[in-house]
Structures are given as C-alpha cells and as structure tokens.
C-alpha positions in Angstrom: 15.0 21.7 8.5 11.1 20.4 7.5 10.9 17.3 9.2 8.2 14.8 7.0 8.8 11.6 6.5 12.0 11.5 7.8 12.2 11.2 11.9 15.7 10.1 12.2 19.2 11.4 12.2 21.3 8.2 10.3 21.4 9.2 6.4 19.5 12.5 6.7 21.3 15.0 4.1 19.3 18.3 5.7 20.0 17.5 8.9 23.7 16.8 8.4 23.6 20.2 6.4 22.4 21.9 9.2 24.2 20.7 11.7 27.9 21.3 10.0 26.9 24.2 8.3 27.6 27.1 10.5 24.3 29.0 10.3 21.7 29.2 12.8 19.0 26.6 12.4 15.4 24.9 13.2 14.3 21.6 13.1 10.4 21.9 12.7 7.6 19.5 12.3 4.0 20.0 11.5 0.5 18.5 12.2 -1.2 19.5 8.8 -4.9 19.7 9.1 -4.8 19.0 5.5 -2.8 16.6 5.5 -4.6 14.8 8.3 -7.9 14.8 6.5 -6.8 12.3 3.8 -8.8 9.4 4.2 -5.8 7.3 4.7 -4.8 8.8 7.9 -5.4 6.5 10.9 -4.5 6.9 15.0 -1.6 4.5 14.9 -0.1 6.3 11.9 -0.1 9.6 14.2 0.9 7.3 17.1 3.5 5.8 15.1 5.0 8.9 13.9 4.8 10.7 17.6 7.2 7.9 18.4 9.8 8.9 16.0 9.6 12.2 17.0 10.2 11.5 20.7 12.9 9.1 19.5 14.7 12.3 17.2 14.3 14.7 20.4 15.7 12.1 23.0 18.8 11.3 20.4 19.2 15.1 19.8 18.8 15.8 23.4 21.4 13.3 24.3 24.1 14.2 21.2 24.0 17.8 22.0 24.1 17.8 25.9 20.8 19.4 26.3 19.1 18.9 29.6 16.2 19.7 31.8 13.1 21.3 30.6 14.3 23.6 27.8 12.3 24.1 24.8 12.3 20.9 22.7 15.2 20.3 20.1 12.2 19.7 17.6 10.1 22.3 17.0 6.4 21.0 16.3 3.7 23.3 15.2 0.2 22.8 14.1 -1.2 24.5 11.3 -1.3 25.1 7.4 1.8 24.9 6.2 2.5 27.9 4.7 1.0 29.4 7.5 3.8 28.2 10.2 6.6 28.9 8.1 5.2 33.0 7.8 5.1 32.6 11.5 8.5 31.2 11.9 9.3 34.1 9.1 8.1 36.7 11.1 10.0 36.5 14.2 13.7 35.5 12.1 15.0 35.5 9.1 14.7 32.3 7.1 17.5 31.7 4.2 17.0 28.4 3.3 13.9 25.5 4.1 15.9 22.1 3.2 14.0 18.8 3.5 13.6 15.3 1.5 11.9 15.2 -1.4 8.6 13.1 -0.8 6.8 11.0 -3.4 2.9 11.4 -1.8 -0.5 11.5 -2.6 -1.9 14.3 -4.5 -2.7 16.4 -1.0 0.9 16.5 0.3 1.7 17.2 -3.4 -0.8 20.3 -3.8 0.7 21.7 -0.5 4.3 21.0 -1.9 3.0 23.2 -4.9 2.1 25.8 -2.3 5.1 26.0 -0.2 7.3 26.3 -3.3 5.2 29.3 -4.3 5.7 31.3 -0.9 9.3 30.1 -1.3 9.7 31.7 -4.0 7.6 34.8 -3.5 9.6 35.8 0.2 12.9 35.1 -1.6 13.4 32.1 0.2 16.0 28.9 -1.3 13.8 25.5 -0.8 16.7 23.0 -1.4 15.2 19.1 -1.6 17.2 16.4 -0.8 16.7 12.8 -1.9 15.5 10.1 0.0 14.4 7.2 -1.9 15.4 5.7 -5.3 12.6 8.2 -7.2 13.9 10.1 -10.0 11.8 13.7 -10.4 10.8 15.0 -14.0 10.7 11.6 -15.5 7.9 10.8 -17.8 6.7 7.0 -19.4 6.1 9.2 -22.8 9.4 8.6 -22.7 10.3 5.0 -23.8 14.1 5.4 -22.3 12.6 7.0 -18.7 13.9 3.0 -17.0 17.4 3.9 -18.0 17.3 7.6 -16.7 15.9 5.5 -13.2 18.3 2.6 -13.1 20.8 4.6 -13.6 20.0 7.2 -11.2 19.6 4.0 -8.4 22.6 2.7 -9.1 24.7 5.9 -8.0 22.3 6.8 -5.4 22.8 3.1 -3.7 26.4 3.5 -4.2 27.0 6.6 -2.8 26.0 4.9 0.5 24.2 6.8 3.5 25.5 9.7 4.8 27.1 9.4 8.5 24.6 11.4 11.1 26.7 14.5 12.3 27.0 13.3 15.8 29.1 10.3 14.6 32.2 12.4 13.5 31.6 15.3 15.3 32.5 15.5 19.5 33.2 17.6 22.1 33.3 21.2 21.0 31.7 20.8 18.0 28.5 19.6 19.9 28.2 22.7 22.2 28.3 25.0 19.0 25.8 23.1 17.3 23.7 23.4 20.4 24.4 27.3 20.5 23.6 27.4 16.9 20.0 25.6 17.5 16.9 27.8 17.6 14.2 26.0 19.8 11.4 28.6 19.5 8.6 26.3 21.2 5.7 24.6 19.8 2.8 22.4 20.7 4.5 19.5 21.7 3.8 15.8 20.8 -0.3 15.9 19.9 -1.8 12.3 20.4 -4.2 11.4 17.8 -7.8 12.4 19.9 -6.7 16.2 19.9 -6.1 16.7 16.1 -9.5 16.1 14.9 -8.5 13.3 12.6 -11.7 11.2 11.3 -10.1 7.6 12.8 -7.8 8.5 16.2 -8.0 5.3 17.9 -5.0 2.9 17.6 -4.1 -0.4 17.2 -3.6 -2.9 20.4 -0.7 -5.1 18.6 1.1 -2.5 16.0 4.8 -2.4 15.6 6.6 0.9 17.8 7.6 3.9 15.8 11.5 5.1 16.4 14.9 5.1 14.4 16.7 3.2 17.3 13.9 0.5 17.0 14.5 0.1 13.1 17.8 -0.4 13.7 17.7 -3.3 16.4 14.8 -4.8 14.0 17.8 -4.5 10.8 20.2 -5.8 13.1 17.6 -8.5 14.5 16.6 -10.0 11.2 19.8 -9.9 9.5 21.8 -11.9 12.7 18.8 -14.0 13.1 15.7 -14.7 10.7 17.0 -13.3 7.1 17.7 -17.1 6.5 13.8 -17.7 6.4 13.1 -14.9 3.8 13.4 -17.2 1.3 10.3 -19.5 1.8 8.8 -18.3 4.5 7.0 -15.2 3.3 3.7 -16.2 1.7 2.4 -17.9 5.0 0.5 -15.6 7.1 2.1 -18.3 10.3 5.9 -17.8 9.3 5.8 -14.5 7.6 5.9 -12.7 10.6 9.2 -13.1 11.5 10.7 -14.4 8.0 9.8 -11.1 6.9 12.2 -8.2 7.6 9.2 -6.2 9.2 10.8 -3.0 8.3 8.5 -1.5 6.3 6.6 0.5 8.6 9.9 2.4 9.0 10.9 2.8 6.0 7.1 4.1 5.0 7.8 6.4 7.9 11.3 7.4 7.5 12.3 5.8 10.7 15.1 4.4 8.9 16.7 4.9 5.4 16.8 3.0 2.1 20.7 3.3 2.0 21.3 2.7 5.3 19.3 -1.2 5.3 21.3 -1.7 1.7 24.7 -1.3 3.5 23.7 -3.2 6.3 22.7 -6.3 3.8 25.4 -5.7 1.6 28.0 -5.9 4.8 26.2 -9.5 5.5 26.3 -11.1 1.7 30.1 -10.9 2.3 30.0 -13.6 4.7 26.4 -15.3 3.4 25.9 -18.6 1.6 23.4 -20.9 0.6 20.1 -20.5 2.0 20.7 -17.1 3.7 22.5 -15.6 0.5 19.7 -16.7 -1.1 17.1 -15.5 0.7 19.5 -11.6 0.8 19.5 -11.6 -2.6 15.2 -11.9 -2.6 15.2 -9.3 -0.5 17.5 -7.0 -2.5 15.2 -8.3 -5.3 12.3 -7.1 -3.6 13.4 -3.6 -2.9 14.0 -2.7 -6.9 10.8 -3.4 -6.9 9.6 -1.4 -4.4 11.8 1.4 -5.8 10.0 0.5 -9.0 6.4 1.4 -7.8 7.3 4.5 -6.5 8.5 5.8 -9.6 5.6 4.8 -11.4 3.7 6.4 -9.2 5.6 9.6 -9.2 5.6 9.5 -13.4 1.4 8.4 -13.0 0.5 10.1 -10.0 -3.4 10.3 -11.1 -3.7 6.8 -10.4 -4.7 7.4 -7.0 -8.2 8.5 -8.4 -8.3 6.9 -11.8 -8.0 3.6 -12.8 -4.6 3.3 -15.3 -6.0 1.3 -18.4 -8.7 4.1 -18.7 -10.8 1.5 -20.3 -12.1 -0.3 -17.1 -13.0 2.9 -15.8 -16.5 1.9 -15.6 -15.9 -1.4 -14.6 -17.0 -1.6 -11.5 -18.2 2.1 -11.2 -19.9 2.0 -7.6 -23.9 2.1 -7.9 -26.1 4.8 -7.4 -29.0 4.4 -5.6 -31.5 5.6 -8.4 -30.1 4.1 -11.1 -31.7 1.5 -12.9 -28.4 -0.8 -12.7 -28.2 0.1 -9.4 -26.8 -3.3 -7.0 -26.2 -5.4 -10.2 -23.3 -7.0 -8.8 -24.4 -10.9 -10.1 -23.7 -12.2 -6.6 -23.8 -15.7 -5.6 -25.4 -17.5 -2.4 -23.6 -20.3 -0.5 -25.3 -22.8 -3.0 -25.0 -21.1 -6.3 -28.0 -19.0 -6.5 -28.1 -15.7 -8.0 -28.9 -12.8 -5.6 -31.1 -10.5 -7.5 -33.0 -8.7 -4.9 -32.0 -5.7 -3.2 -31.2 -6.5 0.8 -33.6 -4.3 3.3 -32.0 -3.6 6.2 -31.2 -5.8 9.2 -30.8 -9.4 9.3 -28.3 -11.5 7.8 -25.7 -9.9 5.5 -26.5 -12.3 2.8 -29.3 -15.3 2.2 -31.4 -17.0 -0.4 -32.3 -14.3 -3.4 -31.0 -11.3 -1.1 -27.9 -9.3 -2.9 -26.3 -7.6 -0.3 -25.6 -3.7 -1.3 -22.3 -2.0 -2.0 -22.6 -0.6 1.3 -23.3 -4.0 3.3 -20.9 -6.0 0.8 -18.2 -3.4 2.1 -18.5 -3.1 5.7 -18.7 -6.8 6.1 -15.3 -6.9 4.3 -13.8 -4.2 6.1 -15.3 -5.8 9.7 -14.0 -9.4 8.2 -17.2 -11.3 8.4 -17.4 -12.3 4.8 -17.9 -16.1 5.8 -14.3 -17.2 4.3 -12.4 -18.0 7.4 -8.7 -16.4 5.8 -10.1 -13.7 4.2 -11.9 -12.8 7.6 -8.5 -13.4 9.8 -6.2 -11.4 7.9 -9.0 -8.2 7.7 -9.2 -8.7 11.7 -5.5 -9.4 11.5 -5.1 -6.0 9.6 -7.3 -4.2 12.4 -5.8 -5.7 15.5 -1.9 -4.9 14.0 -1.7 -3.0 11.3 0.2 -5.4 9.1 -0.5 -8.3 6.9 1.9 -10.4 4.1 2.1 -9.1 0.1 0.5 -12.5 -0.4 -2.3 -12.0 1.8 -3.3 -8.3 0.8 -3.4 -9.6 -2.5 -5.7 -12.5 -1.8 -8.2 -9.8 0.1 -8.3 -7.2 -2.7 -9.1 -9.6 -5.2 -11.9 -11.2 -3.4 -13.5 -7.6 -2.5 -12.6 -6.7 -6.4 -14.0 -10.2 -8.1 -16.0 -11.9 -5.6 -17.4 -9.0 -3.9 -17.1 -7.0 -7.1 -16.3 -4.1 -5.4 -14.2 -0.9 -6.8 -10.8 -0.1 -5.9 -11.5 3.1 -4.8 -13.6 1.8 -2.1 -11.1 0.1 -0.6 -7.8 2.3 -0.9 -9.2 4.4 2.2 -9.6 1.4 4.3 -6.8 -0.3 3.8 -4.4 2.9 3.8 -5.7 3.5 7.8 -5.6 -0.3 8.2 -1.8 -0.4 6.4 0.8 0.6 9.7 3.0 0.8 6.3 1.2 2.8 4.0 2.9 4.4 1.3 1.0 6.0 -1.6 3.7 4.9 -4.5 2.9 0.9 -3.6 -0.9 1.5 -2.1 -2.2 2.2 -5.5 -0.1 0.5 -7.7 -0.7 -2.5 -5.8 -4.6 -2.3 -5.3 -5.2 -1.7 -9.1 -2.7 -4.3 -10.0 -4.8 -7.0 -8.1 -8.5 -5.4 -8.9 -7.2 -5.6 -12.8 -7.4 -2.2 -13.7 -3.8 -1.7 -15.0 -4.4 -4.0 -18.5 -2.4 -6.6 -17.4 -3.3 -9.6 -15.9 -6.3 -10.7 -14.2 -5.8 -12.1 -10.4 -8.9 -13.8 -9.1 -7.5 -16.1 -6.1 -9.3 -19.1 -4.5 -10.0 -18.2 -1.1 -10.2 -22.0 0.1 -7.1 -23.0 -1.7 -5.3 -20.0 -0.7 -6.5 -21.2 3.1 -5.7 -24.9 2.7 -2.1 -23.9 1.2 -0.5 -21.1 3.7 -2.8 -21.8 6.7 -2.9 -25.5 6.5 -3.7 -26.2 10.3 -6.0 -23.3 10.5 -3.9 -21.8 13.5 -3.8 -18.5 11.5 -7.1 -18.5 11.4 -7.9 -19.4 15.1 -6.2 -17.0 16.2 -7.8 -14.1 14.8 -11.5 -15.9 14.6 -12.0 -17.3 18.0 -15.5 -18.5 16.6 -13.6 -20.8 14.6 -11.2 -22.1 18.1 -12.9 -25.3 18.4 -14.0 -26.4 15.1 -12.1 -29.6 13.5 -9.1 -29.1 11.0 -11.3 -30.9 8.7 -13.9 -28.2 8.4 -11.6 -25.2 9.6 -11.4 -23.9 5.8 -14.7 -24.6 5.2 -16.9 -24.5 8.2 -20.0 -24.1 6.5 -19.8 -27.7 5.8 -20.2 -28.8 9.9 -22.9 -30.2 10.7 -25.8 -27.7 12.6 -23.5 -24.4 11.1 -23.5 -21.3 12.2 -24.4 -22.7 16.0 -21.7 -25.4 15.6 -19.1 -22.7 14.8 -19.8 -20.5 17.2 -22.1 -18.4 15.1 -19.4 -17.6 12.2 -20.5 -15.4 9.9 -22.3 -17.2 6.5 -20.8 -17.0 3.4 -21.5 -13.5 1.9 -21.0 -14.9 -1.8 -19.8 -18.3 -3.0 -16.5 -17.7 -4.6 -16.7 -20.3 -7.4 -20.1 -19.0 -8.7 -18.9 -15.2 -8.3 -15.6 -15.2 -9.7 -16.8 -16.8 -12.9 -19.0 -14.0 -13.4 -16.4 -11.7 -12.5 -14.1 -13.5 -15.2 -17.0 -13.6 -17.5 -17.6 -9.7 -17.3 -14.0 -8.7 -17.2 -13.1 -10.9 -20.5 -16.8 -9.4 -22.0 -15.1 -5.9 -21.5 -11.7 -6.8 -22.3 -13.5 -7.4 -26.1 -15.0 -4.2 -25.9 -12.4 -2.2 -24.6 -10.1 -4.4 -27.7 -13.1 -3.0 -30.3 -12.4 0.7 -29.5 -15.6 1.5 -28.8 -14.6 3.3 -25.1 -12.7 5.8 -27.3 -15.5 6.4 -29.9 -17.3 7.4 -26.6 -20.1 4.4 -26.9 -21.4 3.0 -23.7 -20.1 -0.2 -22.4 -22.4 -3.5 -22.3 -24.4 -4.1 -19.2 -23.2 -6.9 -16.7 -26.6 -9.0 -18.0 -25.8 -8.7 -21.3 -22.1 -9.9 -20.9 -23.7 -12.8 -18.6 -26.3 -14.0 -20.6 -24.4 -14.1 -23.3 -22.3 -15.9 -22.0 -24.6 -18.6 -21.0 -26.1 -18.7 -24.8 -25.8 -22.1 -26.5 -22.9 -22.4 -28.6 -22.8 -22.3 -32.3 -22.6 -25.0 -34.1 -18.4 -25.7 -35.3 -17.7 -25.5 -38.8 -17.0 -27.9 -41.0 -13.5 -26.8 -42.0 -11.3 -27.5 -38.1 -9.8 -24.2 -36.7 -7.1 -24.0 -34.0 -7.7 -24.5 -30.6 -8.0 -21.3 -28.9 -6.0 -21.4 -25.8 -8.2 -21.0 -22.5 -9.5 -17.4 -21.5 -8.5 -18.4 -17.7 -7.0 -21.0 -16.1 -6.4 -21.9 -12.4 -2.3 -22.2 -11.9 -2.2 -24.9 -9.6 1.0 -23.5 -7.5 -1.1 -20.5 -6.0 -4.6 -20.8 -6.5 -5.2 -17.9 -8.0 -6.7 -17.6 -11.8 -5.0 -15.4 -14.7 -6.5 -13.8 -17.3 -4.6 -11.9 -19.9 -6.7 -8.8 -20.1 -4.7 -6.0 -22.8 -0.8 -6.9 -24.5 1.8 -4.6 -23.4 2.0 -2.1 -26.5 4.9 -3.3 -29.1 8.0 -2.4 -28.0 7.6 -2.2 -24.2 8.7 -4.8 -21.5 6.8 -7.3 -21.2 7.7 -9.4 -17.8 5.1 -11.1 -16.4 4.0 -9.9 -12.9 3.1 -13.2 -10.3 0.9 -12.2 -7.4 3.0 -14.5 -5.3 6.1 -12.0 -5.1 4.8 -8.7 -6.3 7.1 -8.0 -9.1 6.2 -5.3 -11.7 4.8 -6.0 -15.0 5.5 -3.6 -18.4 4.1 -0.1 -19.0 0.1 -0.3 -19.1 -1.9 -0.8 -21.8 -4.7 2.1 -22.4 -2.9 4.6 -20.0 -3.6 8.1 -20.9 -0.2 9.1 -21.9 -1.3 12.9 -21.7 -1.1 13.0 -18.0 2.0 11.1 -17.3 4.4 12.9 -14.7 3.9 15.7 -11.6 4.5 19.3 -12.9 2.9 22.7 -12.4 
C-alpha cells in the first residue's frame, strides 16, 4: 500500500484491501527528493504531513496490538521512487502496488508516468483507487465531459466512505492481520532540516497534521460553528472559526471527501434556518472544489501557461537587458508615474523611482506593500499558513494589477505559504484572479476591501504591530496621519497607489483584450507596448458624430457590494456555460475562451 496523500485509515479503499485481503502486505511511504524540490514545498507541509504519519502508526499500532519497539507499522523510505520499490522488490515478491489516484502537479505526475512503467515492465498490477470527485480520461474537447463528471460524483458521494477495517474486524482477525504485516524498517519520521528541501523552517501558529484531529475539527464545527458559515466567511476577524478549517486535511488526506459529506449530510436531517443554510453553502462550496480539480486534471498545463493563451505575454516578467525592461506604469502615493529604474537600497518606492520586479515582489511576499490588509493577511499567511478565499483573492489581484506582477511569480510563494495547498485549486485560482483565464477581470480596492471586512482594524493590528496604536480613523489609511511613517511606527510607504495603478492595469488589459479580439496573437504579430496602450488611452477624444449612436455600456465598473472592479475580458464560446464567477465565493465560471484545445487532458 503507497501511502501519498492519504495518512489515514477512515475511507481508505487500499488499506481496507490490504488488510481483509489475506495476502502479505506493506504499508510504505516515501520522501521524494523530486518531489521535495517543487517550489511549492515548505517545512510545515513536511511538518504537517509527519504528523499524519505518526497519527497512522499510533492508530495502527493500537488496532493491531503491536507494542514496544518493533519495526514501525509504516514503512518510510527515502529515495526515488522507483528506486524504493526495486529495493522493496528485491528482498520479496511484490504482486500488486494499490494506492489513490492523485490529481498533482506535473512532477508527481511525471513520476506517476514512471512508476507505471516499472510496473508494467517487472509484471507488477498497479491498481488505483479513487479518492476525490476527479474523473480520469476526461477531456473539455469534449462538450458533454460535465455530464461524464456529475455523474461520476453523484455515485461516488453516494456510495459513501468505506468503514476502516478495524471498525468491523476484532479479536482474531487483528492478530492475523498483524501476522500478515511486513515491517521491513525504514528511515523513520525525517523533520524537514534533514531532507534538503529549499524552505524547512515552519510556521509558529499552523494548524496540527493527523486524521484523529480532522475528525474532532468535523465534529467541532458541525456541533458548534457551522451556523456561522453563512456570513461569516469573507471577514478575515470571523472567518477563522466560521470557516470549517478543514482544508488543510483534506489537501493532505488527513481526512476524506466522503467521510465530511456523510457527516454533514447526518446533520441537515435535524438542521434549519440559519444552520441549514449555511450546510447547504458549504455543500455548495465543495462541488466547486471538486470542479477545479477536474479542470485541472482535463488542463493540467495550466500550472506553467496561462489558459486564454492570448495573455500570455501579458505580464511576461522583464529581462534585465531588454529595452522594455521595468515598464510596469507604476504609481507613487500621489499619482506620479515611476519611470526610473530603482538602484539598490533605500526605500522600496519614492518620487520617480519604479521599484523592479524583483523589489515589487519581495515587498509583497515580506508584506510591506504600504496597504495595511494586504500586508496583514501576507504576514498572516507567513505566521499560519492560512488565509480566507476572500482574502487570497484580494492579494493576488493587487500583486497581478497593482503590482502588475505575473502569476507565475507568485504560485511558488503562495503554495509554501498555503498549509492547504492543492495544485487543482492553486492554479485555477491564481489565474482566475490575475485574469488570465478570458473571463472576467478582478481588480479589488484594497482600502474598501479593508474598511468593509476589517472595519475596526483589529485584523490588521494584530498582524502589523506598527499599526497597534494608530486611530481607527487612519488605520486603513495611515498614510494620512499626521508626521507618517514616524507616527505609525515606521509602517512601510505605499509601494504603488492603487487608484492610479489599477487604471493602468484596466487600461492595458482592455488594450489587449482588443488585440487578442482582432486575432493578431494567432497571425503571430507582436502585441502593443504598455506605452502605446497608455498613451492612447490618454489621447483626446474624437469628436461624436452627428448621427447619435448607442451608449456603450462601461468597460469597468466598481460593484459597490465588494469593492472589487469587473471587466469582461473574452465571451465564453457559443454554446458553453456561461455562469458568472463572483470573487466573493469562488464559484467556477464556463470553459475558457482562447484555451488551446490541443492539450486538454493527462495522457502518455
């Protein structure tokens, strides 16, 4: 049994297989060097996922009556993978390797592609079990590929999880399954420092890794704070307990899909108003979720290329000795242009000095950008490890408009930074709120978002302490106190200024849009320069005609309710769904517009 993500016994098809099938078997776990060397690998991931393990062995040890210091229940090895299981071949037999089927980035997927070679080449029966609600050898060429999926969800949800072994299996049947385990040795538990992973440390306030802690969290927030799902998850204040917080778990396989499912459908039967309300959200919000990952899975490229190919070059990060290189159209705290390149040192940003890609990003990352909520949730993100869907949406699009940074600078960051990181929502999600999918544009106000979900500033206080004694009145915008920085502690100054910035964002990305709409990416021409799209922009207007046209309805427009501005970028093509996708709640959107339809699923 090849343990991935999946640390856990409830709802674990290999491991029930295993147990209750008679045959000798191996429970084995590996640190991949490969797999370790993605740039989304952080210390707490490792830390988190050690947890599980020692949660698994304890539970295992328990179940089975094994005491004292015998060889561990799980065998963990550390190597290529490949490379273990010819290890593990030559000293026994091997029949069959059974494990989940995992929907991961394109390294877990190349070494997928590599075990189910040697597989196949030693003789060896690789049987993959699902996990999730992802649906394998589906393609969006195909317009029906939604019905295959919802079809296949519906009678994996109501199958319902499968009972771990120990749960209808005692006595006797234990001490067989403990004479049929082979414990072979391994390496043990590895902390992060000995793996030679490029970020080991940890995070001081993440959530604990562990199966028996998902459960008491499930049990926790549907006895006691599933009520507050409805309403209270877009504030970074109440969020943290109105949301379920098992996502780290389920990233993780700490806990099952199936198993939460049954648990919430047990509690609608006795649910009403508010709290059946706020179950059904939830629910809502896990098609969703189950909707991403198969969209990844159909589109797995999008993890290095942006999905509507046409704003490839969009934001295309600058090389040094290029001619274009640092024209970002950046904005001082007054409204200036920056236009000249920053030399090192000093302040990240100040009167006609354009802070480099380099600078614009670490500031970001270090959350000193000058916007009080867009620094506490990055310091948030580094101190825990978790943030609300409302909040990493307001982050990526100020590092994608305001910033004008690509999205591919940030997926690594924010994949260490996420304690929940899962590839089939991590890139979805950061090209859906950068604008790179054709659909809508999300450019949020940063002191709007503030004054809305962080009202008091105590969000922010607590994760600036710069910021602890300024007034309410100033908290959002502290650049306004009298003698700032000194008066506020020495805050950070504004990087950009957002209103300034995100017009030319909007400006460029609508200039684009009509080139992209014109074809000319496809006849292979070169897209306009960000000065040309700007200046034109700024052009007087022509003079109206005499004969009175229609009034063309507004390129963008700020929707009051979230502070955040829309820009219809590329129509869905004709015939495909065409729900609109709200920032707020994450819901997906139609097929995208410009995809390259010739790379659409996994295969060989």
């Amino acid at each position: 049994v090849w343990l991935k993500r999946d640390a856990r016994l409830a709802d674990h098809a290999p491991l029930a297989e295993a147990l209750g099938g008679g045959r000798p078997f191996l429970i084995l776990y590996i640190y991949e060097p490969d797999q370790l060397a993605h740039e989304t690998v952080h210390g707490s991931h490792v830390a988190f996922i050690n947890e599980g393990l020692l949660d698994l062995e304890e539970q295992l040890r328990t179940a089975l009556g094994i005491n004292g210091a015998a060889e561990s229940c799980v065998t963990i090895r550390r190597g290529e993978a490949t490379e273990v299981l010819q290890s593990l071949l030559s000293s026994r037999a091997i029949a069959r390797l059974l494990s989940h089927e995992e929907t991961g980035h394109g390294v877990s997927f190349t070494r997928d592609k590599r075990v189910k070679r040697w597989c196949k080449a030693k003789g060896i029966c690789w049987a993959e079990y699902p996990q999730s609600t992802v649906v394998r050898g589906l393609s969006t060429r195909d317009r029906s590929w939604h019905l295959a999926w919802q079809t296949h969800l519906d009678s994996f949800l109501e199958a319902g999880p499968i009972p771990d072994f120990f749960s209808v299996h005692k006595g006797e049947a234990m001490v067989e399954a403990a004479a049929r385990l082979w414990r072979p040795g391994g390496v043990g538990v590895l902390p992060a420092g000995e793996l030679g992973i490029a970020h080991p440390e940890d995070r001081p306030y993440r959530q604990k890794g562990g199966e028996r802690r998902a459960m008491e969290l499930l049990r926790n927030f549907l006895e006691e704070r599933a009520e507050r799902y409805s309403g209270g998850i877009s504030s970074p204040n109440s969020a943290w307990t109105a949301c379920s917080r098992l996502s780290p778990y389920f990233a993780w396989g700490h806990i099952s899909i199936r198993t939460v499912l049954a648990a919430v459908a047990a509690r609608r039967q006795t649910a009403s108003g508010k709290l059946a309300r706020s179950l059904e959200a939830f629910l809502t919000r896990f098609r969703w979720r189950g909707h991403y990952c198969q969209r990844f899975e159909m589109l797995y490229w999008m993890e290095h290329e942006s999905l509507c190919q046409a704003w490839e070059h969009l934001r295309t990060p600058a090389d040094a000795n290029s001619a274009s290189s640092g024209k970002s159209f950046l904005f001082d705290g007054t409204g200036k242009a920056l236009t000249t390149p920053a030399v090192g040192g000093g302040r990240v940003s100040g009167e006609g000095v354009i802070p480099s890609e380099a600078e614009r990003l670490k500031a970001w990352e270090q959350g000193r950008v000058g916007y009080p909520l867009v620094d506490a949730c990055m310091r948030c993100l580094l101190a825990t490890g978790w943030l609300n869907f409302r909040m990493r949406c307001m982050v990526v699009s100020f590092a994608a408009y305001n910033l004008w940074l690509d999205w591919r600078a940030l997926a690594g960051h924010l994949g260490r930074c996420f304690l929940d990181f899962e590839p089939g929502i991590h890139y979805f999600q950061l090209q859906m709120q950068a604008g790179t999918t054709g659909g809508d544009l999300r450019c949020y106000s940063m002191t709007k978002q503030a004054k809305e979900q962080d009202p008091k500033g105590e969000f922010i206080r607590k994760y600036i302490p710069e910021l602890a004694s300024v007034p309410d009145r100033f908290i959002h915008e502290p650049w306004k106190l009298p003698g700032f920085p000194e008066s506020a502690g020495g805050y950070a100054a504004r990087i950009v200024e957002e209103v300034q910035s995100a017009k030319a964002a909007k400006t460029a990305v609508a200039g684009y849009q009509r080139w992209a709409q014109s074809g000319a990416h496809k006849r292979g021409e070169s897209p306009p320069e960000l000065a040309t799209l700007l200046s034109a922009s700024a052009a007087p207007k022509a003079k109206a005609s005499a004969e009175p046209k229609k009034r063309a309805r507004p390129q963008a427009e700020e929707a009051a309710s979230s502070g955040q501005q829309r820009l219809k970028l590329v129509a869905a093509p004709p015939g495909e769904e065409t729900g609109a996708t709200s920032a707020e709640d994450g819901s997906p959107r139609a097929p995208e517009a410009g995809v390259d339809m010739s790379k659409t699923k996994r295969s060989e």
